[in-house]
N, CA, C and O of each residue as an XYZ file, in Angstrom:
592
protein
N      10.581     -2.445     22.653
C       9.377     -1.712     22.345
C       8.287     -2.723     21.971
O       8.582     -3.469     21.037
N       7.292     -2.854     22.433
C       5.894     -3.386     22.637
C       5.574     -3.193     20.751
O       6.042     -2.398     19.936
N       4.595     -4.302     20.613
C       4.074     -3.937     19.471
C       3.586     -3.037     18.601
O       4.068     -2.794     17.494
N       2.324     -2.374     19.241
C       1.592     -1.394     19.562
C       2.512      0.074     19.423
O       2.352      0.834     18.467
N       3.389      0.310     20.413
C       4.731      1.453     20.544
C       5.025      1.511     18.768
O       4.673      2.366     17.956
N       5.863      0.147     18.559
C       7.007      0.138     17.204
C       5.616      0.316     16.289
O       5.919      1.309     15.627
N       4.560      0.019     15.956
C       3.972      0.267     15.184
C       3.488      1.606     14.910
O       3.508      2.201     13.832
N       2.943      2.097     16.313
C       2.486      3.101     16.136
C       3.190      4.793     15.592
O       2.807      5.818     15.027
N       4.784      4.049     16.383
C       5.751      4.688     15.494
C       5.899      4.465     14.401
O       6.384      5.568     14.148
N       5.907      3.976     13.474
C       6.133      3.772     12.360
C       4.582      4.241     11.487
O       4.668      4.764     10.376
N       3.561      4.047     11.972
C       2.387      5.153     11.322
C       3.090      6.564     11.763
O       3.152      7.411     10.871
N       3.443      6.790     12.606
C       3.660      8.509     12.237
C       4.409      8.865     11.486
O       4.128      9.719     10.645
N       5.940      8.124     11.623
C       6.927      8.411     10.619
C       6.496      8.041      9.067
O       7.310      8.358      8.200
N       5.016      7.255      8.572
C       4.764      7.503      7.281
C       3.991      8.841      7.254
O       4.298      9.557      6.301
N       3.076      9.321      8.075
C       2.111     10.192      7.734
C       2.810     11.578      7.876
O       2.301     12.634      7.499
N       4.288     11.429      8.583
C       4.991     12.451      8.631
C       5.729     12.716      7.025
O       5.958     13.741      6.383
N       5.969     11.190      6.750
C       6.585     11.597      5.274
C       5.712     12.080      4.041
O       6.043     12.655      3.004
N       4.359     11.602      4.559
C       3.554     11.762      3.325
C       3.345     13.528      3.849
O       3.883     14.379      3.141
N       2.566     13.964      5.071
C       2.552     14.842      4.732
C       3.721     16.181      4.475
O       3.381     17.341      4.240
N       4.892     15.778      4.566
C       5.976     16.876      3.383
C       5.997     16.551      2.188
O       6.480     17.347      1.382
N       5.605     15.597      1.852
C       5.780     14.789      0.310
C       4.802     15.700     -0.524
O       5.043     15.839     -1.723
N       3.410     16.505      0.194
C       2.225     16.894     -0.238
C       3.086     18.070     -1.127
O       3.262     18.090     -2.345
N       3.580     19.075     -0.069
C       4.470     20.232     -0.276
C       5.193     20.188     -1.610
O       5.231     21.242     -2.244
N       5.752     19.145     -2.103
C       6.344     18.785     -2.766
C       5.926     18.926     -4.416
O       4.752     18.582     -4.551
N       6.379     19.223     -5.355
C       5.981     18.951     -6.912
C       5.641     17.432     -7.039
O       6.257     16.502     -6.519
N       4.601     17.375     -7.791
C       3.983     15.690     -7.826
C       4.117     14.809     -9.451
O       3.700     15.146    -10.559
N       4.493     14.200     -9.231
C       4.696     13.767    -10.289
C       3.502     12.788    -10.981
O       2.500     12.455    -10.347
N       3.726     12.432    -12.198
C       2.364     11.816    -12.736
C       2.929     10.252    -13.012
O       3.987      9.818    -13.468
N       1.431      9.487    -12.399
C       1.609      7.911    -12.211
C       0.223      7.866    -12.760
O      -0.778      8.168    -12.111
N       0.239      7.354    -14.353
C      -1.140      6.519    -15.110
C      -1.584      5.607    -14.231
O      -0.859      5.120    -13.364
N      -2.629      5.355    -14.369
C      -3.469      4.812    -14.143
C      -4.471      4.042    -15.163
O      -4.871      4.593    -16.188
N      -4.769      2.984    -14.869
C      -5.840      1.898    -15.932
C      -6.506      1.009    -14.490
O      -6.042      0.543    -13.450
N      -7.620      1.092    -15.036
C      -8.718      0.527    -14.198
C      -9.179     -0.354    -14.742
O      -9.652     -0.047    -15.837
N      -9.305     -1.855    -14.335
C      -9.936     -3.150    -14.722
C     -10.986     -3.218    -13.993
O     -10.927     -2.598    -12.931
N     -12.468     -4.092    -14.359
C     -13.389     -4.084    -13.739
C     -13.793     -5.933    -14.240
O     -13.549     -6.320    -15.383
N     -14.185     -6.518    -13.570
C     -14.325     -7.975    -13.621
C     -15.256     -8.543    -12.544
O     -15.009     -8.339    -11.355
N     -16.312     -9.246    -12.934
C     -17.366    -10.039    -11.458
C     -16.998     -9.481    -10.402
O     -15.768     -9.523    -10.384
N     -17.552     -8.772     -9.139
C     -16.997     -8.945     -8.096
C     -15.321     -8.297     -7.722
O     -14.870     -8.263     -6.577
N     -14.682     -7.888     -8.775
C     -13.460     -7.366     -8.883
C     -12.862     -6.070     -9.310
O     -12.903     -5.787    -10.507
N     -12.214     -5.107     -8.309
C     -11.637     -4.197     -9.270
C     -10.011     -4.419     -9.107
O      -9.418     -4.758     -8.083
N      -9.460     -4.133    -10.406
C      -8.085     -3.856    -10.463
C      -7.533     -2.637    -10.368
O      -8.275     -2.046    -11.153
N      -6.894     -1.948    -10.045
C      -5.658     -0.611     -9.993
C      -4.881     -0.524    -10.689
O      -3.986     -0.376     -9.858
N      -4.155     -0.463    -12.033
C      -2.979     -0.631    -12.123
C      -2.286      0.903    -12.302
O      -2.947      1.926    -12.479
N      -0.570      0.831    -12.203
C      -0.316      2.169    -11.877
C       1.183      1.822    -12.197
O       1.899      0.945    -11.712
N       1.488      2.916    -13.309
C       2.925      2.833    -13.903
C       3.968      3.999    -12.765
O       3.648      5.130    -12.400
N       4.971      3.393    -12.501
C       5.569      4.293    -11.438
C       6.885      4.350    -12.138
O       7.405      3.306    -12.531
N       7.426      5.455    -12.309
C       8.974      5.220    -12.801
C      10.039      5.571    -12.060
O       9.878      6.047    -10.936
N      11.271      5.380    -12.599
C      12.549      5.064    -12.020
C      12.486      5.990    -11.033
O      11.522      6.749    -11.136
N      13.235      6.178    -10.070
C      13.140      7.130     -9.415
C      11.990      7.751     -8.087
O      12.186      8.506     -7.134
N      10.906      7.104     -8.523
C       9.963      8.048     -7.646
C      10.095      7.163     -6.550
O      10.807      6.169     -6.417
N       8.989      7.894     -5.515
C       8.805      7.991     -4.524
C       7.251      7.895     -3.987
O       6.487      8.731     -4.471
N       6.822      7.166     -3.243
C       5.270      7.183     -3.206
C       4.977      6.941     -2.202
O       5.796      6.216     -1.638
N       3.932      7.272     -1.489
C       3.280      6.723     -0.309
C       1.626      6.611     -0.737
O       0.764      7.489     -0.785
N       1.571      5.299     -0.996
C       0.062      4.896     -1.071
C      -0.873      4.827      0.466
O      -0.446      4.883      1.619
N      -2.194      4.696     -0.002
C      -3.503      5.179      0.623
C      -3.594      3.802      2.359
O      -3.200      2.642      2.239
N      -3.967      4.161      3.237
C      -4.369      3.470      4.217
C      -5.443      2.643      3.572
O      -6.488      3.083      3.092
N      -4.991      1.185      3.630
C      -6.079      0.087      3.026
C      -7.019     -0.448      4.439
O      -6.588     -0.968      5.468
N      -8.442     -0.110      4.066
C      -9.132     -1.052      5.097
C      -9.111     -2.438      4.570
O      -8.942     -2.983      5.661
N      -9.143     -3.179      3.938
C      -8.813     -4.846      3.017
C      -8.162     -4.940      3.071
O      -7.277     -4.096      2.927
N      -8.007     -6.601      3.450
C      -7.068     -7.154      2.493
C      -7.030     -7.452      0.983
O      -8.056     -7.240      0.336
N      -6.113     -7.847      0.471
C      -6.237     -6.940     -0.836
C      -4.715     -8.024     -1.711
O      -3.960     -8.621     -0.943
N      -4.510     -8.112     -3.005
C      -3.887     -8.756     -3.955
C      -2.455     -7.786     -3.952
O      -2.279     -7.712     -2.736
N      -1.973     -7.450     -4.218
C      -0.815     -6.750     -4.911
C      -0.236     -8.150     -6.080
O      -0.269     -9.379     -6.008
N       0.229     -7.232     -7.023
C       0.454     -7.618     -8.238
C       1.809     -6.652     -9.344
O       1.640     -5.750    -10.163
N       3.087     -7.353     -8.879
C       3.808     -6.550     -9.280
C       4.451     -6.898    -10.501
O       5.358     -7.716    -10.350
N       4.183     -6.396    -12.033
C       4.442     -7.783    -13.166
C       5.531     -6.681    -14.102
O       5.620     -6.641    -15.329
N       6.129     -6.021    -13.315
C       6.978     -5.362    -14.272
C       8.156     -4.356    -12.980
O       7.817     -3.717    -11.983
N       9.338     -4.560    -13.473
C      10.370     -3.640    -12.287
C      10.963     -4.241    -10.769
O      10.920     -5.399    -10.353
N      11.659     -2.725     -9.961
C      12.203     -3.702     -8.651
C      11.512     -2.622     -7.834
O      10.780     -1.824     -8.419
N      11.633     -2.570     -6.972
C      11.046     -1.814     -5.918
C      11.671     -2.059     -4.624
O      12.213     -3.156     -4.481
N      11.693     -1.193     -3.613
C      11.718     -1.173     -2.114
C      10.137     -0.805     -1.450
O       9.643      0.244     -1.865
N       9.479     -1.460     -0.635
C       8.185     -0.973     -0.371
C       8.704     -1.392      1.593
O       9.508     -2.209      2.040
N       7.775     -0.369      2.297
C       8.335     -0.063      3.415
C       6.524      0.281      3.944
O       5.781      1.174      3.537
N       6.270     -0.738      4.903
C       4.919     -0.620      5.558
C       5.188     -0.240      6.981
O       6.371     -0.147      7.308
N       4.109      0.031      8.020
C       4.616      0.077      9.232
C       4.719     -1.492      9.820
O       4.717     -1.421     11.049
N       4.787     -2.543      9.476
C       4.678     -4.459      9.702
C       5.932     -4.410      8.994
O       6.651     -5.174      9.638
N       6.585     -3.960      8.064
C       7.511     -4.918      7.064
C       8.412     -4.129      6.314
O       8.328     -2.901      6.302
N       9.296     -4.781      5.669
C      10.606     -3.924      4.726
C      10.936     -4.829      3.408
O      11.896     -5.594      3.496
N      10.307     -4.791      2.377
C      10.637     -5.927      1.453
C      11.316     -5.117      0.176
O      11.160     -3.921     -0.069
N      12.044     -5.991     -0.514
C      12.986     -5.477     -1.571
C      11.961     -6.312     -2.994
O      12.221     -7.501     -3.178
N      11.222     -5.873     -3.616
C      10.201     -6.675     -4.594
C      10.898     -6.791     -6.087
O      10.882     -5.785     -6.797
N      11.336     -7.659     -6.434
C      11.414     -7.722     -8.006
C      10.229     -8.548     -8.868
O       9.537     -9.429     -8.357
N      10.150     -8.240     -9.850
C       8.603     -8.592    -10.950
C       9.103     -9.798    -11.888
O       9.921     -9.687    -12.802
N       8.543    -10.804    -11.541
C       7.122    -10.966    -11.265
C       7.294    -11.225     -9.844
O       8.219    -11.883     -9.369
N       5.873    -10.392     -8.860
C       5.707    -10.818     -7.446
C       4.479    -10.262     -7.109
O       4.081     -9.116     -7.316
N       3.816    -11.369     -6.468
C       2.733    -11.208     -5.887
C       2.675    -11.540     -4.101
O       3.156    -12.278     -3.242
N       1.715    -10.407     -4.296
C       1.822    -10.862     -2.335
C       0.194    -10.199     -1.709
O      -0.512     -9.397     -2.321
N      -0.087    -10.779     -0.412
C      -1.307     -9.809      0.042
C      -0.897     -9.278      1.054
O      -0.173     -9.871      1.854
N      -1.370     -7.806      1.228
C      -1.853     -6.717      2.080
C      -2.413     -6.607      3.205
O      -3.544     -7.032      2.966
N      -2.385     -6.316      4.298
C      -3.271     -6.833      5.707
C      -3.680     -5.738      5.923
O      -3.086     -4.671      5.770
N      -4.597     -5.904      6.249
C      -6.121     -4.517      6.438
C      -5.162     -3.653      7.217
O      -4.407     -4.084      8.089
N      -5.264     -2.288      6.797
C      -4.724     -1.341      8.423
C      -3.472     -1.179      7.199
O      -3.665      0.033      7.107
N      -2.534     -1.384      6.356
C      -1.389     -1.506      5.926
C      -1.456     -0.199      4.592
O      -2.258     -0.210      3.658
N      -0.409      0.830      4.837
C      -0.019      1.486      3.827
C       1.670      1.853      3.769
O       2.428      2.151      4.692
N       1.965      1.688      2.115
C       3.010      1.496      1.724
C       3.336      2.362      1.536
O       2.507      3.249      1.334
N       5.141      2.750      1.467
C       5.875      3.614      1.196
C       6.664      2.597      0.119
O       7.221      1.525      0.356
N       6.532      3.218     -0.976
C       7.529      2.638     -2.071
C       8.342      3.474     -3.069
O       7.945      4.536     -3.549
N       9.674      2.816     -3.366
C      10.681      3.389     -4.030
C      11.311      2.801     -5.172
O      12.240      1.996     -5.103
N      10.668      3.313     -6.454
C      11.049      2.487     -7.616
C      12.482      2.740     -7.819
O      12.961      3.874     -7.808
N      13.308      1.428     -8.046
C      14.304      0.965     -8.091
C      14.804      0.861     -9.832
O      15.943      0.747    -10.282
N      13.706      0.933    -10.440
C      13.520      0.880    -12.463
C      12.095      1.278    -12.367
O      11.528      1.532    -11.304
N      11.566      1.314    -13.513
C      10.238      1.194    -13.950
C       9.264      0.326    -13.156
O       9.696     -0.826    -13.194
N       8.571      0.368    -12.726
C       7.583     -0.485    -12.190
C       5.879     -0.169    -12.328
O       5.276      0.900    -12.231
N       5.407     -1.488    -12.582
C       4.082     -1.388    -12.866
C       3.692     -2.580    -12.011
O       4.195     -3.698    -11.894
N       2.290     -1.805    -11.262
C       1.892     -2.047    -10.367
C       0.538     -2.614    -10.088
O      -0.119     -1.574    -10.067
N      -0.398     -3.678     -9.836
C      -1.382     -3.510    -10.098
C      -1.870     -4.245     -8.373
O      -1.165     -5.083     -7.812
N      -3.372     -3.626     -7.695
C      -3.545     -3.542     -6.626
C      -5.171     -4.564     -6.931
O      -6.115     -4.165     -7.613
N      -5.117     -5.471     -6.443
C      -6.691     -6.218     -6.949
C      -7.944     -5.850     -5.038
O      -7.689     -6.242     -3.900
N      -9.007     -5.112     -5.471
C      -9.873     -5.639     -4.981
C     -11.067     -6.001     -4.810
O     -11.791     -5.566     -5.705
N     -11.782     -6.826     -3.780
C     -12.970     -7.303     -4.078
C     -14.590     -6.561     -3.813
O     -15.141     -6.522     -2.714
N     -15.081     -6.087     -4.915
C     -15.890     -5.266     -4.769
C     -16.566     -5.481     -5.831
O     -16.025     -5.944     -6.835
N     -18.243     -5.090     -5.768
C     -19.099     -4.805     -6.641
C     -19.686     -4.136     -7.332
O     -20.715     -4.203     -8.005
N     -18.704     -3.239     -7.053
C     -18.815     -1.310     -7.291
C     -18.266     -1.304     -9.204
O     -17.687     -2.302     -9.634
N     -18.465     -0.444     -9.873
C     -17.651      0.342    -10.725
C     -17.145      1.652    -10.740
O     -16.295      2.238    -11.410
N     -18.180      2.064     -9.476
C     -17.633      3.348     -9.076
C     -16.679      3.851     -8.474
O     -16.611      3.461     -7.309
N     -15.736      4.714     -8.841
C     -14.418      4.715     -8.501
C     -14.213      5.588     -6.986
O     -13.252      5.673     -6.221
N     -15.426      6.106     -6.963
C     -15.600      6.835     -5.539
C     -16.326      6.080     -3.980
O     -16.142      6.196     -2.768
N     -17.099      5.390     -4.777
C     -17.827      4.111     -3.570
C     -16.680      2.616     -3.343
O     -16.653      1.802     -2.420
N     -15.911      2.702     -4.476
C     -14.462      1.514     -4.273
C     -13.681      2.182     -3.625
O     -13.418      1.556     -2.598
N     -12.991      3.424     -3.673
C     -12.303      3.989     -2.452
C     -13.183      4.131     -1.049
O     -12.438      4.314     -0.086
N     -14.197      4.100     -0.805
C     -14.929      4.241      0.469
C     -15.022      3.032      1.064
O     -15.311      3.007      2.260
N     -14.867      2.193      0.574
C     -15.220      0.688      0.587
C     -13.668      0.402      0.898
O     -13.542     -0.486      1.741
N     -12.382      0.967      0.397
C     -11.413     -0.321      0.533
C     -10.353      1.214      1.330
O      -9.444      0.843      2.072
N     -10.442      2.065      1.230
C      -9.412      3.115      1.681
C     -10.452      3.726      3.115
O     -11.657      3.736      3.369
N      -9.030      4.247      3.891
C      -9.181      5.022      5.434
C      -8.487      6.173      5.472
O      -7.257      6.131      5.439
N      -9.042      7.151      5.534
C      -8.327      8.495      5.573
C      -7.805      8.317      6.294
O      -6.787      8.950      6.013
N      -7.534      7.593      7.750
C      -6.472      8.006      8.741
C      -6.541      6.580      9.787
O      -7.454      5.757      9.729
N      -5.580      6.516     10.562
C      -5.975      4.893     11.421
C      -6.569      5.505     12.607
O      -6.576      6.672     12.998
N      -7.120      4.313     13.134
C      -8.229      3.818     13.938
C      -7.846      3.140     14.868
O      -6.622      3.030     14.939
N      -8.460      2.608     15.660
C      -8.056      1.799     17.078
C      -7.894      0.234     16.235
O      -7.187     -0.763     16.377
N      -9.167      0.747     15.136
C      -9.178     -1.064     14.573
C      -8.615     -1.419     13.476
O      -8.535     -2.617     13.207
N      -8.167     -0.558     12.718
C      -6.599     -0.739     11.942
C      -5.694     -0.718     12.405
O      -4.732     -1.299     11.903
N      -5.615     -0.116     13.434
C      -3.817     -0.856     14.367
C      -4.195     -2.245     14.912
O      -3.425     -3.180     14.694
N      -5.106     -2.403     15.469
C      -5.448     -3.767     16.251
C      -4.891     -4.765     14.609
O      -3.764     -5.249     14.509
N      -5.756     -4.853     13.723
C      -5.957     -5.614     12.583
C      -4.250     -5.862     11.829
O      -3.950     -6.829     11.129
N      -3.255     -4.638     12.232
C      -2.337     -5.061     11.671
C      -1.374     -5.240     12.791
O      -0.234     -5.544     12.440
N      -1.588     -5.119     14.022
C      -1.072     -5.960     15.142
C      -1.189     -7.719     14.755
O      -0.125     -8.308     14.564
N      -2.022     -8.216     14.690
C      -2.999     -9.425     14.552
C      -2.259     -9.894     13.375
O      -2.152    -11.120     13.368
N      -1.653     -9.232     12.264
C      -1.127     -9.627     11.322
C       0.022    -10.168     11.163
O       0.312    -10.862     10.189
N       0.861     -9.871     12.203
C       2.328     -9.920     12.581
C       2.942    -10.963     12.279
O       4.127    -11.079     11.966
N       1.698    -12.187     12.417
C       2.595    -13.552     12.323
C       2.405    -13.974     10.970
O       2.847    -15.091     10.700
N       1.811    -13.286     10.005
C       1.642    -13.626      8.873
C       2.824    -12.926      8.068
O       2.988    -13.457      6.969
N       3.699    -11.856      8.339
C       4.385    -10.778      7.749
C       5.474    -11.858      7.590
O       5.541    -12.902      8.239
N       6.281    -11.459      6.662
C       7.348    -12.459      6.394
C       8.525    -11.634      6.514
O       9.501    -12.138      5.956
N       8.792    -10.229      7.213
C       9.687     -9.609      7.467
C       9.152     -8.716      8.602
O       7.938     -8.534      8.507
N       9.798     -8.052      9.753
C       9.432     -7.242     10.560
C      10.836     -6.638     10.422
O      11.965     -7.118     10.321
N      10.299     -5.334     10.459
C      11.517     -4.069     10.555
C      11.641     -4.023     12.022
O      10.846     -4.436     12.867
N      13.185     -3.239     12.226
C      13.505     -3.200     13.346
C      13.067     -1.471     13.959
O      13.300     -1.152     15.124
């Protein structure tokens, strides 16, 4: 299967999971917002057990994982994360993650905003594009795992 194919499969099989996940009782993940020059932070307490599918990122972007283990599952990659771990994000990339313990999470990006509605417009995509698949095609050789 061609790049393009395995990827594009793998965006449906998330947007398929997220949307039954909607259906679903939701559970509550705090949130704390850092704001710094040029910078916003995310951070986001996830506990044992859950289940998540985070937002389609147009950025690249920090991840910052300083507490817990995790399984996180992109349509590029399959990584098993224990804390402390840091890694970056390739534009076009949204995660499916499965806390393994407690985990706290924090997502860095670069923006001049404080507004929490013009920073999602700025760094999130309601849905992919010709140029978020291209962008995380392009990424491939940077991924340090490819799922089969």
């Amino acid at each position: 299967m061609n790049n393009l194919a395995n990827i594009s499969s793998k965006i449906s099989n998330i947007a398929t999971l997220a949307n039954y996940m909607k259906k679903l009782p939701q559970l509550d993940a705090p949130l704390k917002h850092h704001f710094s020059k040029g910078v916003y932070a995310r951070e986001i307490f996830m506990p044992k057990g859950m289940l998540i599918v985070g937002k389609i990122h147009r950025t690249k972007h920090l991840n910052i994982v300083s507490q817990g283990k995790c399984i996180v599952v992109t349509p590029t990659r399959r990584m098993e994360i224990e804390a402390p771990y840091t890694f970056e994000s390739s534009e076009g990339e949204q995660k499916v993650v499965y806390m393994l313990s407690d985990v706290i999470w924090t997502t860095i990006h670069l923006t001049n905003s404080t507004d929490l509605e013009v920073i999602e417009e700025e760094c999130i995509a309601k849905e992919y594009d010709k140029q978020l698949v291209t962008l995380l095609i392009n990424s491939l050789g940077d991924a340090p795992w490819l799922g089969q």
